[in-house]
N, CA and C atoms as a LAMMPS dump frame, in Angstrom:
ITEM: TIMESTEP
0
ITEM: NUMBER OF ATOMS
258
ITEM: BOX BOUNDS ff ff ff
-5.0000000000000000e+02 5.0000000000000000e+02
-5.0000000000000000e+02 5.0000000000000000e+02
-5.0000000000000000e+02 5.0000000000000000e+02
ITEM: ATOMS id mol type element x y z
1 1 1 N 0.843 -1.173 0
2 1 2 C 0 0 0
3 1 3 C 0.889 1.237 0
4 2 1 N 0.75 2.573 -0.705
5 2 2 C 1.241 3.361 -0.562
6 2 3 C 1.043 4.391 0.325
7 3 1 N 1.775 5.3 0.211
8 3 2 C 1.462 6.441 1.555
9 3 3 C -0.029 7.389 1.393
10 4 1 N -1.011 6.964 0.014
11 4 2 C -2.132 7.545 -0.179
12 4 3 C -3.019 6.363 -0.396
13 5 1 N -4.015 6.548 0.393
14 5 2 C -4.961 5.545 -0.096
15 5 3 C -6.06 5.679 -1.338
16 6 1 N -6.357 4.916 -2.03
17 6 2 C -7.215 5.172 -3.128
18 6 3 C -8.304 4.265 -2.824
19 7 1 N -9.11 4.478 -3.753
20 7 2 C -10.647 3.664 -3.81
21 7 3 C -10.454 2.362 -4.127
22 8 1 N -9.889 1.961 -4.516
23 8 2 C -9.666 0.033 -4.46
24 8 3 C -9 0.069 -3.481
25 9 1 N -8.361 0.498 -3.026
26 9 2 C -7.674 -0.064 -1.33
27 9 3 C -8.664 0.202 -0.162
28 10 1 N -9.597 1.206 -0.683
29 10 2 C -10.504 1.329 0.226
30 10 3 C -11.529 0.591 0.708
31 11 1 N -12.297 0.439 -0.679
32 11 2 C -12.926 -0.925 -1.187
33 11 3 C -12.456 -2.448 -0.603
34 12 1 N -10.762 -2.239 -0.634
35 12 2 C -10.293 -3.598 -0.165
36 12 3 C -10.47 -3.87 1.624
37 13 1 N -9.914 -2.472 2.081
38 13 2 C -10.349 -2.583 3.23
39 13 3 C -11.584 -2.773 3.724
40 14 1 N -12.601 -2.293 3.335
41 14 2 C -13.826 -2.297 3.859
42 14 3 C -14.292 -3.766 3.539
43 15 1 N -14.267 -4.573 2.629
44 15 2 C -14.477 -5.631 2.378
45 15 3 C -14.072 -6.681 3.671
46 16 1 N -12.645 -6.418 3.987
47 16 2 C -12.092 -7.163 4.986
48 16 3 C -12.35 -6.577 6.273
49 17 1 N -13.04 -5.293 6.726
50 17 2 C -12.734 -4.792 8.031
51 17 3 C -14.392 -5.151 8.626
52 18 1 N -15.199 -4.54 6.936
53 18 2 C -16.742 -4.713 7.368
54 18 3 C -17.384 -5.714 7.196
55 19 1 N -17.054 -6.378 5.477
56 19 2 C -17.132 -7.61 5.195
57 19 3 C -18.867 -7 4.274
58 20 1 N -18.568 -5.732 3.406
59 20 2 C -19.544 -5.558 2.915
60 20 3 C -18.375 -4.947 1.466
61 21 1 N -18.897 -5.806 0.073
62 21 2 C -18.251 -5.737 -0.836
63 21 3 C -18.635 -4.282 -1.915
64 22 1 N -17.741 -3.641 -2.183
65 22 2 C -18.441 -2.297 -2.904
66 22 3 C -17.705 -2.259 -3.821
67 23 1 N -18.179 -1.91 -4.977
68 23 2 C -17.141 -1.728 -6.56
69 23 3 C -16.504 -0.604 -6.309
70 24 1 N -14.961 0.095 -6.124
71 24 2 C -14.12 1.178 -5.787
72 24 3 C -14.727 1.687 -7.031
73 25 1 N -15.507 1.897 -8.233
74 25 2 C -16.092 2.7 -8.928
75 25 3 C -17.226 3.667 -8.339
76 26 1 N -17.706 2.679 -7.569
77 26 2 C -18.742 3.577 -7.01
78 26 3 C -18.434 4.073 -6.04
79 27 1 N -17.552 4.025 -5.263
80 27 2 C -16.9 5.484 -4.063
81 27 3 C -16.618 6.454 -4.674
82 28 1 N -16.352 6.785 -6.127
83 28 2 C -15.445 7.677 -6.296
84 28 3 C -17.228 8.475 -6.915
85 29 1 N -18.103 7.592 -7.31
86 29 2 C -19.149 8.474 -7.587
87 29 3 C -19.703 9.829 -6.58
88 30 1 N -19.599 10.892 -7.291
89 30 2 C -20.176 12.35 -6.506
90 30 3 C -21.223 11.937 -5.584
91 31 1 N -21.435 12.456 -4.715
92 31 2 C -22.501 12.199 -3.371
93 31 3 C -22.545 10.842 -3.089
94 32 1 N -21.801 9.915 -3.534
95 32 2 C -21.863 8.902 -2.365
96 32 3 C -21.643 8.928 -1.025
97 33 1 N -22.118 8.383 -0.497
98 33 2 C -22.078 8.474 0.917
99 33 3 C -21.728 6.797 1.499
100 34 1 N -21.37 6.908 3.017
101 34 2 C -21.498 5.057 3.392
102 34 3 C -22.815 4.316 3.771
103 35 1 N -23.764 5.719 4
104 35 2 C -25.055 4.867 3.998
105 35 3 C -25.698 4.263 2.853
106 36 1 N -25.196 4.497 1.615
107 36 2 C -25.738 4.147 0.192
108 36 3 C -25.261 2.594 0.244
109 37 1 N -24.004 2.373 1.187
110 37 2 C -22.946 1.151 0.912
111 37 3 C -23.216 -0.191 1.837
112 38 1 N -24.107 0.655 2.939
113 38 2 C -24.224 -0.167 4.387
114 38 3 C -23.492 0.062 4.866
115 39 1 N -22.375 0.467 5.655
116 39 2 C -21.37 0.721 5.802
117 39 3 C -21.603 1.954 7.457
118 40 1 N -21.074 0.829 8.556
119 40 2 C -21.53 2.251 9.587
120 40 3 C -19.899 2.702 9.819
121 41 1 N -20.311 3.407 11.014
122 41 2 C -19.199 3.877 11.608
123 41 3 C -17.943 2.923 12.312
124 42 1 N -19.032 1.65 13.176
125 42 2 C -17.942 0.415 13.366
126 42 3 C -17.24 0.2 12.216
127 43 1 N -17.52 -0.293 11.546
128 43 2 C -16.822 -0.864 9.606
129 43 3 C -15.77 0.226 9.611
130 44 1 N -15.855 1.455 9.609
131 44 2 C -15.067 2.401 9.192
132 44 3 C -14.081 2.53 10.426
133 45 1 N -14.271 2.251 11.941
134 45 2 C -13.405 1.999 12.794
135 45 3 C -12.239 0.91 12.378
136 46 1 N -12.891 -0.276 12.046
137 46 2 C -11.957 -1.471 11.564
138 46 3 C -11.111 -0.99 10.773
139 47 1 N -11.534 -0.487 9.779
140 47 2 C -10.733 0.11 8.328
141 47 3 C -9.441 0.84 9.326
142 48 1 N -10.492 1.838 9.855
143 48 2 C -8.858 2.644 10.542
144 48 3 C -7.766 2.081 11.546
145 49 1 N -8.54 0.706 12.26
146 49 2 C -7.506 0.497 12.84
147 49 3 C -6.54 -0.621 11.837
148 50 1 N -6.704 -0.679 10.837
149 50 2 C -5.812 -1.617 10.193
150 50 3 C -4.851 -1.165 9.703
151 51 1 N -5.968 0.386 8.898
152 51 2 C -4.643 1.026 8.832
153 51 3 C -3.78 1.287 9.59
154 52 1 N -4.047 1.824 10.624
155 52 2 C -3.51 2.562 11.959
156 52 3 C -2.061 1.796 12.604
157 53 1 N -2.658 -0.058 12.405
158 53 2 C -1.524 -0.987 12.13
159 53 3 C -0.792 -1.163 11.155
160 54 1 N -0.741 -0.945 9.985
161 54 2 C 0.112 -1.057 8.895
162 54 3 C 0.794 -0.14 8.769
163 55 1 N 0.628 1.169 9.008
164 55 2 C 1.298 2.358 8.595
165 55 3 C 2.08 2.744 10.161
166 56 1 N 1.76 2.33 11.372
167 56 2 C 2.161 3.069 12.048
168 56 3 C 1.956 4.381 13.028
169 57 1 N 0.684 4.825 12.339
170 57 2 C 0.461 6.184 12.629
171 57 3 C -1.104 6.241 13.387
172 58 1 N -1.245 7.525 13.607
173 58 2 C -2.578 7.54 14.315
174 58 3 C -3.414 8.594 12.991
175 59 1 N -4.958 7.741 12.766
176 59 2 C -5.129 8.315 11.534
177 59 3 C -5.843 9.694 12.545
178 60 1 N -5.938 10.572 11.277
179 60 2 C -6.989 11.805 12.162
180 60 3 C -8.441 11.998 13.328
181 61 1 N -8.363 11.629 13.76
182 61 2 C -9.672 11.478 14.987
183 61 3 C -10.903 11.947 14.098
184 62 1 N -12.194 11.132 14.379
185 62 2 C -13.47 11.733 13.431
186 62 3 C -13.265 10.496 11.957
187 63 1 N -12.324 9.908 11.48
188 63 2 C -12.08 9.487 10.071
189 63 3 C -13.463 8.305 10.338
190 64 1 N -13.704 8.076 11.011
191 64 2 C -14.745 6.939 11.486
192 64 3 C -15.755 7.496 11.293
193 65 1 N -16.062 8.597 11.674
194 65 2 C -17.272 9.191 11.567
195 65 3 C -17.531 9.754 10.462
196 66 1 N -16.689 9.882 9.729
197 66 2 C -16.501 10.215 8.29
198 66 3 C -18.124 10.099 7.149
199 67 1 N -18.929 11.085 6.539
200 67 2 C -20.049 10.28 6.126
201 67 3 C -20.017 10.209 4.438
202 68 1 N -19.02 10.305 3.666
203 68 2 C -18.495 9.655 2.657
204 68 3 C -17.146 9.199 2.046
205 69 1 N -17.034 8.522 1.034
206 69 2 C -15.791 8.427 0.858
207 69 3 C -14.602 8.983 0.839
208 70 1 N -15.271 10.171 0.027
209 70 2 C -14.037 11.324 -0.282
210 70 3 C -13.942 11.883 1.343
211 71 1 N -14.963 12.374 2.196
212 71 2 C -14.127 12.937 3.066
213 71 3 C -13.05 11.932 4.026
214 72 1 N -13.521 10.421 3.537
215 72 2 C -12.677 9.641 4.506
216 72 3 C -11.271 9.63 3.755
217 73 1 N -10.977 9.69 2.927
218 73 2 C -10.258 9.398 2.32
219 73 3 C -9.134 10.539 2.625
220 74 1 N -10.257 12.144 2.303
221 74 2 C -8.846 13.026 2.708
222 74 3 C -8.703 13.179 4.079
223 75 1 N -9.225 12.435 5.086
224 75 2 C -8.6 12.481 6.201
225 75 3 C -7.585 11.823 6.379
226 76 1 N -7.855 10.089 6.019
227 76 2 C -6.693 9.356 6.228
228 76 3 C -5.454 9.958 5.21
229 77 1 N -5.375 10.515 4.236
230 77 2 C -4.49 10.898 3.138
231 77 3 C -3.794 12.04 4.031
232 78 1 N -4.425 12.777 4.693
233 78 2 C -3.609 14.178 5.606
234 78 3 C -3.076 13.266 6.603
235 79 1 N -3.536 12.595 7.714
236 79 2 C -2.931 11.851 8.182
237 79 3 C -1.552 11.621 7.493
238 80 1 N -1.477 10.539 6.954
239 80 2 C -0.524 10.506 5.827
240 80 3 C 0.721 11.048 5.171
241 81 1 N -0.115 12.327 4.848
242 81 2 C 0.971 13.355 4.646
243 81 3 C 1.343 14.858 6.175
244 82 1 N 0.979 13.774 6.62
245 82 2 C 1.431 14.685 8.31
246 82 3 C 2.697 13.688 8.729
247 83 1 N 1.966 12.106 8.823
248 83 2 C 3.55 12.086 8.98
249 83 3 C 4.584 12.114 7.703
250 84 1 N 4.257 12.248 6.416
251 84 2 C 5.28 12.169 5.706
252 84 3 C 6.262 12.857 6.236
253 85 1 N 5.614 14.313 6.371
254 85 2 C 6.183 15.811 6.264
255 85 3 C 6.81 15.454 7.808
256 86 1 N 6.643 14.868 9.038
257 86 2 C 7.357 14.849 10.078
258 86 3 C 8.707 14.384 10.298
């Protein structure tokens, strides 16, 4: 995985964290949201703590609560590039 996450890794995670399968085409669709996906806030906890284990880092507080893709995405991505830049 790289230091940015994209919509198939996202997709991948959520598959494995929530165990609810979503085409990474359709995250990237405008106004999606995770309620369109099933997808609560637990699911999106899992996601972060996997990341949270793989990378090392603590993702941004709230990324759970996150209520679509894109904003989850640029949270964990600042995350990210917070610690790059450290």
């Amino acid at each position: 995985m790289s230091n940015t996450l994209s919509h198939p890794e996202l997709a991948a995670l959520i598959q494995a964290r929530a165990g609810v399968v979503i085409d990474p085409l359709d995250l990237e669709r405008p106004g999606a949201s995770f309620d369109d996906f099933g997808v609560d806030s637990l699911g999106l906890l899992g996601v972060v703590g996997e990341l949270e284990n793989r990378h090392g880092l603590k993702v941004t507080n709230g990324a759970e609560s996150a209520k679509t893709p894109a904003e989850f995405l640029d949270l964990v991505n600042s995350s990210f590039a917070t610690k790059a830049g450290a």
